[in-house]
C-alpha positions in Angstrom: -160.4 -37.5 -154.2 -163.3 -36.9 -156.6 -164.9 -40.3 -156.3 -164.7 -40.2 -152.7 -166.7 -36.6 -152.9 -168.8 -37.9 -155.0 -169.5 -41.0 -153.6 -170.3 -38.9 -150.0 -173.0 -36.4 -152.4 -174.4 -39.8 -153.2 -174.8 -41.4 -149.8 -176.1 -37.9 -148.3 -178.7 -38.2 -150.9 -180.1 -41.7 -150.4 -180.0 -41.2 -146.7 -182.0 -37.8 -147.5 -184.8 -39.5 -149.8 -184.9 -42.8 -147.5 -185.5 -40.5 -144.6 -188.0 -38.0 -146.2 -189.7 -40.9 -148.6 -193.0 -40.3 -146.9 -192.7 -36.6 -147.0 -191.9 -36.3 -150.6 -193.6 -39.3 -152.6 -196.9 -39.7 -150.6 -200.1 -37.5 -151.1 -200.9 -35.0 -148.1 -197.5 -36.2 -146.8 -196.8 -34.5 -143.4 -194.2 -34.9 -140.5 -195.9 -36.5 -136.9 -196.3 -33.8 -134.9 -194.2 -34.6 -131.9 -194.7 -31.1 -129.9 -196.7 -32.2 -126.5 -198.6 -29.1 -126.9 -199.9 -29.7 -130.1 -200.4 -33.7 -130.6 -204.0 -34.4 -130.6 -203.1 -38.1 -128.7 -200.9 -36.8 -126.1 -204.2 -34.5 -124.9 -206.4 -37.2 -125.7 -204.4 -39.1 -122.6 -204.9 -36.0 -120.4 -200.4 -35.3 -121.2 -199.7 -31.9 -121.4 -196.3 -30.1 -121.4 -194.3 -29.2 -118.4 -195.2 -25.6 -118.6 -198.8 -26.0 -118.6 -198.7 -29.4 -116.2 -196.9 -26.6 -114.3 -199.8 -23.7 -114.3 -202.4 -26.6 -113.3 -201.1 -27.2 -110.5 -199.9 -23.7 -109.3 -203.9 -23.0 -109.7 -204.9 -26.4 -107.8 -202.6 -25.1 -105.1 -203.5 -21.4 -105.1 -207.4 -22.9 -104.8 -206.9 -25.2 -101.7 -204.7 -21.9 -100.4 -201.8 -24.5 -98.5 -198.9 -22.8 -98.2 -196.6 -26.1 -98.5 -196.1 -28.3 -101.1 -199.1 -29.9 -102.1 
């Protein structure tokens, strides 16, 4: 029972250090920043999340003043 706890602390912890290798051992290291909101490339590409896609084009419809679906 020991070795197999053991063995399991073990496993957790090379999965843990394979995972964050970047993270711990590199200079400056950072996670990517996968929030649409705040990745510099997504807005680069003009891709914005659903909430402000979703404000756009409540505006671009309030401007042309249809009352359907645009």
């Amino acid at each position: 029972m020991l070795k197999l706890l053991l063995f399991s602390v073990l496993l957790v912890f090379i999965a843990i250090s394979i995972l964050g290798f970047k993270l711990f051992f590199m200079k400056n290291g950072k996670f990517p920043q996968t929030e649409i909101g705040k990745n510099k490339e997504m807005r680069k590409r003009g891709i914005y999340c659903a909430k402000t896609m979703d404000m756009v084009d409540r505006k671009a419809c309030a401007a042309c003043g249809s009352k359907s679906s645009c």
